[in-house]
DRENNULO-259770 format. One record per residue (C-alpha): residue in three letters; x, y, z. Coordinates in Angstrom, 2 decimals, padded with zeros to 5 digits, m for minus. Layout:
# DRENNULO-259770
<atom><r>ala</r><east>X</east><north>Y</north><up>Z</up></atom>
...
//
This chain:
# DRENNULO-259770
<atom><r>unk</r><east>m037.67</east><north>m137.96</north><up>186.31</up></atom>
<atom><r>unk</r><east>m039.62</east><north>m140.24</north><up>188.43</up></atom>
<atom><r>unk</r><east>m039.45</east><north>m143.42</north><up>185.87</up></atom>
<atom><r>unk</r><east>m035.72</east><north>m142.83</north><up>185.51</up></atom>
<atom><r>unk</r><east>m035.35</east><north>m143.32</north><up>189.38</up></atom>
<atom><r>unk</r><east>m037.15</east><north>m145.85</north><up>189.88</up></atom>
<atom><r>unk</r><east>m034.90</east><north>m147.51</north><up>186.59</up></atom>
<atom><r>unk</r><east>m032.33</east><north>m146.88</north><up>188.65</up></atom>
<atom><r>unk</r><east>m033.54</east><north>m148.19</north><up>191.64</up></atom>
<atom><r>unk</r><east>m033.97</east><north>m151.30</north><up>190.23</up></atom>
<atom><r>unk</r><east>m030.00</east><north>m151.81</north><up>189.05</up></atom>
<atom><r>unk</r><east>m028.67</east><north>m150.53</north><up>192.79</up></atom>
<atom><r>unk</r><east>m031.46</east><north>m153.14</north><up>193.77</up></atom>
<atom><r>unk</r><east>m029.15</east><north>m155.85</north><up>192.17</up></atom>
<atom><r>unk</r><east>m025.77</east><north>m154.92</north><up>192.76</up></atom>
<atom><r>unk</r><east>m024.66</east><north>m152.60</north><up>189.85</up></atom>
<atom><r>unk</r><east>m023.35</east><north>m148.40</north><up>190.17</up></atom>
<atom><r>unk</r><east>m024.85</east><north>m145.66</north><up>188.73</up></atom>
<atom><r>unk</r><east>m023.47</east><north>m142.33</north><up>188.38</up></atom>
<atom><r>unk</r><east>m026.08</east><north>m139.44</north><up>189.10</up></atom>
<atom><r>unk</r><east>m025.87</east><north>m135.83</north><up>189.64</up></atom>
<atom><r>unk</r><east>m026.02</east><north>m134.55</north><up>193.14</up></atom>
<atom><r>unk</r><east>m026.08</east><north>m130.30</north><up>194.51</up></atom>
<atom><r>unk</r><east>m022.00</east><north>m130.35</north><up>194.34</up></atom>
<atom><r>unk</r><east>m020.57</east><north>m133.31</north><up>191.39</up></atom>
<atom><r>unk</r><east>m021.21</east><north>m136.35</north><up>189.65</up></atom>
<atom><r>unk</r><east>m021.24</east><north>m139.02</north><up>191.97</up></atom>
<atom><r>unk</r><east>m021.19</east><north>m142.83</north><up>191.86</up></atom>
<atom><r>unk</r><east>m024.07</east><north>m144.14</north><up>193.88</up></atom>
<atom><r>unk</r><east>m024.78</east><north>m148.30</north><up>194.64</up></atom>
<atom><r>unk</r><east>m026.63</east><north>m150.34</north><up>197.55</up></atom>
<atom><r>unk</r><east>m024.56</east><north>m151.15</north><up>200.15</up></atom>
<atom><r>unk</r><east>m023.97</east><north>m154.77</north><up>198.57</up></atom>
<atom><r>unk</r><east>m021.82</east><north>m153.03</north><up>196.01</up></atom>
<atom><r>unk</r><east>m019.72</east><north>m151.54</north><up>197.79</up></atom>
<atom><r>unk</r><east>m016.23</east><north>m153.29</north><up>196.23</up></atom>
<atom><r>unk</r><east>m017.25</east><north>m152.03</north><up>192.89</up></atom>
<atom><r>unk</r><east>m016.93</east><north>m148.51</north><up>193.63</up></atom>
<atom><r>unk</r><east>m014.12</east><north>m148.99</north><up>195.10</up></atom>
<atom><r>unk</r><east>m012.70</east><north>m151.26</north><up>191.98</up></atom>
<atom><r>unk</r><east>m013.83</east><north>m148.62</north><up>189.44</up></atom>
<atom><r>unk</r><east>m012.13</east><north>m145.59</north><up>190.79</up></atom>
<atom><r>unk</r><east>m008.82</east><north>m147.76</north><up>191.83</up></atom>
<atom><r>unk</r><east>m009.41</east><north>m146.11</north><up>195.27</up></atom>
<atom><r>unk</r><east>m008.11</east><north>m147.80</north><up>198.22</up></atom>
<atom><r>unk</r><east>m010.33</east><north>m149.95</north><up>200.87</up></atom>
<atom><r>unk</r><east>m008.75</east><north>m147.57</north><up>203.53</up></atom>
<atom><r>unk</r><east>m010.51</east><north>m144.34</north><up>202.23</up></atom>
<atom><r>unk</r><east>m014.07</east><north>m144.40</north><up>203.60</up></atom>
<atom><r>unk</r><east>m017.09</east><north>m143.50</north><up>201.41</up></atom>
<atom><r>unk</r><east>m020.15</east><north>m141.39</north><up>202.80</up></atom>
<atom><r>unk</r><east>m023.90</east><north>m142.60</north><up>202.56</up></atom>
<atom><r>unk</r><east>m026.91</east><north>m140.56</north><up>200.74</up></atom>
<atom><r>unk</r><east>m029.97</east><north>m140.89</north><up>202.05</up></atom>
<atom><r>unk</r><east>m033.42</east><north>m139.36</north><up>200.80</up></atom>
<atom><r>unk</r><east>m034.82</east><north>m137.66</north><up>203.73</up></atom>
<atom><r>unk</r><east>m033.25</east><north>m135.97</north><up>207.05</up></atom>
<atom><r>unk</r><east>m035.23</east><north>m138.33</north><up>209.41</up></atom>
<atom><r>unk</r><east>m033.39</east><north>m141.11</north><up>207.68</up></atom>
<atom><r>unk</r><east>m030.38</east><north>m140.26</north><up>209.02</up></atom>
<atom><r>unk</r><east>m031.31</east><north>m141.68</north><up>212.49</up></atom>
<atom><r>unk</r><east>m031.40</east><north>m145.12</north><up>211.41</up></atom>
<atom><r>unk</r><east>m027.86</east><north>m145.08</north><up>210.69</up></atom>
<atom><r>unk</r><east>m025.38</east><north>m142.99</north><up>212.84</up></atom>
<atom><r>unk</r><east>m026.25</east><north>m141.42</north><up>216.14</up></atom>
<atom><r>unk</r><east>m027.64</east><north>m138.26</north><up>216.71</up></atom>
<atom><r>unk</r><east>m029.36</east><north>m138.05</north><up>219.74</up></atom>
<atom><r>unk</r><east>m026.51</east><north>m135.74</north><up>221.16</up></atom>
<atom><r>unk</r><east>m027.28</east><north>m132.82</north><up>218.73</up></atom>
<atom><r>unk</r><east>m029.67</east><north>m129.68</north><up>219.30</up></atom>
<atom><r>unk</r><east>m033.45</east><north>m130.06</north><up>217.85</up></atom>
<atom><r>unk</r><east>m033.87</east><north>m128.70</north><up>214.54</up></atom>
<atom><r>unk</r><east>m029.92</east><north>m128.66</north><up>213.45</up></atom>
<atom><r>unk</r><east>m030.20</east><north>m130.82</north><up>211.19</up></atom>
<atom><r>unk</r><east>m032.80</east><north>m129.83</north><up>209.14</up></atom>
<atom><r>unk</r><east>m030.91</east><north>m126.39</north><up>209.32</up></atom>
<atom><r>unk</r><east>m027.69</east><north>m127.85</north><up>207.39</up></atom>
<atom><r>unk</r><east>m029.62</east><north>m130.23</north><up>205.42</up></atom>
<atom><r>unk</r><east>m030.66</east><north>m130.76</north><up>201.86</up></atom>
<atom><r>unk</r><east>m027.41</east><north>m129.58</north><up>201.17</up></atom>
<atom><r>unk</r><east>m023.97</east><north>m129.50</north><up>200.21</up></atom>
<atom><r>unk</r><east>m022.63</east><north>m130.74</north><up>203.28</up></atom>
<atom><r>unk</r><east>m021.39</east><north>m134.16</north><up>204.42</up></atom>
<atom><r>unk</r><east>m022.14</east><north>m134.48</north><up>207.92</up></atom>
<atom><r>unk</r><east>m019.47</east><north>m137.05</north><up>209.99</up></atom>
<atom><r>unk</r><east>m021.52</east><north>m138.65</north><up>212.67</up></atom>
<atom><r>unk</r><east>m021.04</east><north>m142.05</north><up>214.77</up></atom>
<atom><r>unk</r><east>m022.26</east><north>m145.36</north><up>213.92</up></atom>
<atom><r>unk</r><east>m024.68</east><north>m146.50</north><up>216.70</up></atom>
<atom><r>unk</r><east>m025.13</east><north>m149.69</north><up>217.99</up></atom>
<atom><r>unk</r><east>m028.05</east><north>m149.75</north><up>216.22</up></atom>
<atom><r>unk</r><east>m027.27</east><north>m149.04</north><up>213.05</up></atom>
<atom><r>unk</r><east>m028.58</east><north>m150.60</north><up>209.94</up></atom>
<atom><r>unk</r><east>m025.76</east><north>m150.29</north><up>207.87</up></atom>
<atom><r>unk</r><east>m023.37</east><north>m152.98</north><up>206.75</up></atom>
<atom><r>unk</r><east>m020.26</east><north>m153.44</north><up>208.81</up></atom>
<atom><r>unk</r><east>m018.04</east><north>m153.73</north><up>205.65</up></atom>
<atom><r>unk</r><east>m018.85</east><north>m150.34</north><up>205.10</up></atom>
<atom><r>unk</r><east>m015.59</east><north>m148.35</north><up>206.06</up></atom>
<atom><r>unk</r><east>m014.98</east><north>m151.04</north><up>208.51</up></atom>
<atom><r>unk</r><east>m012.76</east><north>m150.37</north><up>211.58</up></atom>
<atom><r>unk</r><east>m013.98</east><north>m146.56</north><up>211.30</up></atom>
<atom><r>unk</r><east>m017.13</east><north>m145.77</north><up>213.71</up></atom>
<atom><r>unk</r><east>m018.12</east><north>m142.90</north><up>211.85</up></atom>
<atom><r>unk</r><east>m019.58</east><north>m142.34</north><up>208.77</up></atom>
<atom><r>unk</r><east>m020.40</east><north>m139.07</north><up>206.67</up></atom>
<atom><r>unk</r><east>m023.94</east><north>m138.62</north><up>205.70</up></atom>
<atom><r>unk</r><east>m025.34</east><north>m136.64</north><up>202.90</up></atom>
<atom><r>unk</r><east>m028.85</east><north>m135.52</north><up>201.85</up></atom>
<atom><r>unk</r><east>m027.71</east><north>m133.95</north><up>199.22</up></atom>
<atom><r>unk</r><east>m030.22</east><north>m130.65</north><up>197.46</up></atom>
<atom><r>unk</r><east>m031.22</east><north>m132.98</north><up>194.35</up></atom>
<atom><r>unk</r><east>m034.41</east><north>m134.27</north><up>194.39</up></atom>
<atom><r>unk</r><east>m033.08</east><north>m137.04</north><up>191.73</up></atom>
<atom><r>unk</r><east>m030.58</east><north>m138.96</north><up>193.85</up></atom>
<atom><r>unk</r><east>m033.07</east><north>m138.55</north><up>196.94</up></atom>
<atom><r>unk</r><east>m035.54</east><north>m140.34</north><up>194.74</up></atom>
<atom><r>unk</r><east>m033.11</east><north>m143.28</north><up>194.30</up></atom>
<atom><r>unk</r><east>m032.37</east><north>m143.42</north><up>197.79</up></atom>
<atom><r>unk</r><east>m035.84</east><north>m143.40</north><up>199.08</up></atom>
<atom><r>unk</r><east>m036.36</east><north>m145.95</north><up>196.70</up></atom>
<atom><r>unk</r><east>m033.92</east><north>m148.44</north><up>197.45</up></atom>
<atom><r>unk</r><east>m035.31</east><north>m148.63</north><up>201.20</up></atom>
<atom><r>unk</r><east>m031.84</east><north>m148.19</north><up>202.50</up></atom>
<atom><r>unk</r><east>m028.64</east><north>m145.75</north><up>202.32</up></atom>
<atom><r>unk</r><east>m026.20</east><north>m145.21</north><up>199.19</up></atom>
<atom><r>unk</r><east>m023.07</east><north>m145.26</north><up>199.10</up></atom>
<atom><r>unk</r><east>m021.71</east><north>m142.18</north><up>197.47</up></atom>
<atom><r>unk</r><east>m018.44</east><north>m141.06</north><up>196.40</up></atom>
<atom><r>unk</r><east>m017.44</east><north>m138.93</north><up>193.18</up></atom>
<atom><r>unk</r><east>m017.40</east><north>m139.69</north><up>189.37</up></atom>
<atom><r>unk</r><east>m013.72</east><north>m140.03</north><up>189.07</up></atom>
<atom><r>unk</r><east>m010.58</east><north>m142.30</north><up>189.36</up></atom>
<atom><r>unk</r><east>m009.58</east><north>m142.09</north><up>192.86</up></atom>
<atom><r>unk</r><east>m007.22</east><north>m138.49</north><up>193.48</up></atom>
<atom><r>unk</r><east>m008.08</east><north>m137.05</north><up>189.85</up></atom>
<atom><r>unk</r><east>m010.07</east><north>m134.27</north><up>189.48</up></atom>
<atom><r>unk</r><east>m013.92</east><north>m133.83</north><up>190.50</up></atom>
<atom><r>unk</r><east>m016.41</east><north>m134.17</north><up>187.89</up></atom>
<atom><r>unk</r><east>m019.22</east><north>m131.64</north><up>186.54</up></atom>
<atom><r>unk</r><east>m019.82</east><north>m133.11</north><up>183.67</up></atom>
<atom><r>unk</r><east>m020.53</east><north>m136.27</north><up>182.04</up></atom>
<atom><r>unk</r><east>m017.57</east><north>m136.16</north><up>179.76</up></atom>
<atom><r>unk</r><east>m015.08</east><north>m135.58</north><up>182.67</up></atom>
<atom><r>unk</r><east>m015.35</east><north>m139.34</north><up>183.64</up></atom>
<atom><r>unk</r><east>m015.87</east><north>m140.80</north><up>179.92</up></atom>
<atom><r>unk</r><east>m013.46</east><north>m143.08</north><up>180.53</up></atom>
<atom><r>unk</r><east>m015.37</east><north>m144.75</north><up>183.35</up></atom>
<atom><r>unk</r><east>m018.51</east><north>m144.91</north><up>181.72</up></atom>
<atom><r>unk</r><east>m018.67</east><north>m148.75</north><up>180.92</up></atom>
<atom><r>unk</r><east>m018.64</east><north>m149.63</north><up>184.70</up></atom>
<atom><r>unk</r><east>m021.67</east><north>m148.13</north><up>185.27</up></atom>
<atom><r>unk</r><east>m024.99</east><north>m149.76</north><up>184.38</up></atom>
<atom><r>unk</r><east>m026.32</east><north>m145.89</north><up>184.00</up></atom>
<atom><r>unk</r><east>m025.02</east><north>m142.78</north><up>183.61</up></atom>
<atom><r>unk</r><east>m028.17</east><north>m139.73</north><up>184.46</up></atom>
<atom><r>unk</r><east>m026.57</east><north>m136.35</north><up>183.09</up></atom>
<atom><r>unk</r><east>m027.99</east><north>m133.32</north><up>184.55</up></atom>
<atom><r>unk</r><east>m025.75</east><north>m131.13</north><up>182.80</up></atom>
<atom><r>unk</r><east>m022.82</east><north>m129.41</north><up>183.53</up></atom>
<atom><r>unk</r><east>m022.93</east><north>m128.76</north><up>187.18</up></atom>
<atom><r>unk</r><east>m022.48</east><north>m125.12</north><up>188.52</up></atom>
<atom><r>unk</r><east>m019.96</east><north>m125.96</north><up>190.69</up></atom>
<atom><r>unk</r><east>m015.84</east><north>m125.53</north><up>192.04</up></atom>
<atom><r>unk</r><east>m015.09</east><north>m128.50</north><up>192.16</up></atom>
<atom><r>unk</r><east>m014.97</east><north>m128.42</north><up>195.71</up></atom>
<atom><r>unk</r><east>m017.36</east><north>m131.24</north><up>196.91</up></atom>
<atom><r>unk</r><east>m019.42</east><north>m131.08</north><up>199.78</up></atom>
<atom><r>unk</r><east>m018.39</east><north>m129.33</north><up>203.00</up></atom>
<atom><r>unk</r><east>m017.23</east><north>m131.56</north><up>206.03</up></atom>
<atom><r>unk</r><east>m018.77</east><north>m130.87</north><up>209.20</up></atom>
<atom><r>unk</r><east>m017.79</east><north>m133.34</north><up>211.95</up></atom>
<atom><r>unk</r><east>m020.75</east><north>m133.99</north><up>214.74</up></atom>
<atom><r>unk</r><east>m019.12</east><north>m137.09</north><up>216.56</up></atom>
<atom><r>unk</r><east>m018.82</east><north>m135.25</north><up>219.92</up></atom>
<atom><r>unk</r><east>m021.25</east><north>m133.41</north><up>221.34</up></atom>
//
């Protein structure tokens, strides 16, 4: 597993998507460079924001704020399949193209030691979103996004995902 992350590192290192298996879907998963193409490959519009993956929980701080949350919540909701809506800080390392004009971001550290591999890797966030034109169905399955196969410089299947289709839950932390 480890030489096909860091393969994959390398292409989100340049600029290209991948599509990896996370703890709820398929997802499509590229540096924050690359933004545009996910957005170009699921016909989604620039308006919709994406959410970031990153590979630990104390990654998270780098990114959105979190300072007004109780000790130990995090690692209580996280690996998981949650999406946790926090505020951009000041601080932030992440690009302001990213869902620009929106000062919050959802964050995932998803329960898939694969796609935290990648993101550890890469020395930054992912953007994340799932394997599918934009208001079709959720993927489990490799086959359910054939069709978008050849934008992708690799496609990891982890087999059919034991899922509902349902994504990750939302829980908004903005206010304290």
């Amino acid at each position: 597993m480890e030489d096909y992350a860091q393969e994959a590192v390398k292409v989100v290192k340049v600029g290209k998507v991948i599509t990896v298996p996370t703890d709820t879907l398929y997802g499509f998963a590229c540096s924050m460079d690359a933004v545009h193409r996910i957005y170009e490959i699921k016909g989604r519009k620039y308006t919709s924001p994406l959410a970031i993956c990153v590979g630990d929980v104390e990654d998270i701080q780098h990114f959105v704020v979190t300072d007004h949350l109780p000790n130990g919540l995090l690692n209580s909701l996280l690996p998981g399949p949650v999406t946790l809506v926090l505020r951009r800080g000041v601080s932030s390392i992440l690009e302001k193209s990213l869902n620009s004009g929106l000062e919050s971001i959802g964050v995932r550290v998803p329960d898939c030691n694969f796609i935290r591999l990648i993101a550890r890797g890469s020395g930054s966030a992912l953007a994340l979103t799932s394997a599918n034109l934009s208001g079709h169905t959720s993927s489990l399955d490799i086959k359910d996004f054939e069709n978008l196969w050849k934008y992708c410089a690799y496609i990891y299947d982890g087999g059919v995902i034991p899922s509902d289709r349902a994504g990750s839950r939302v829980v908004d932390l903005t206010e304290p």
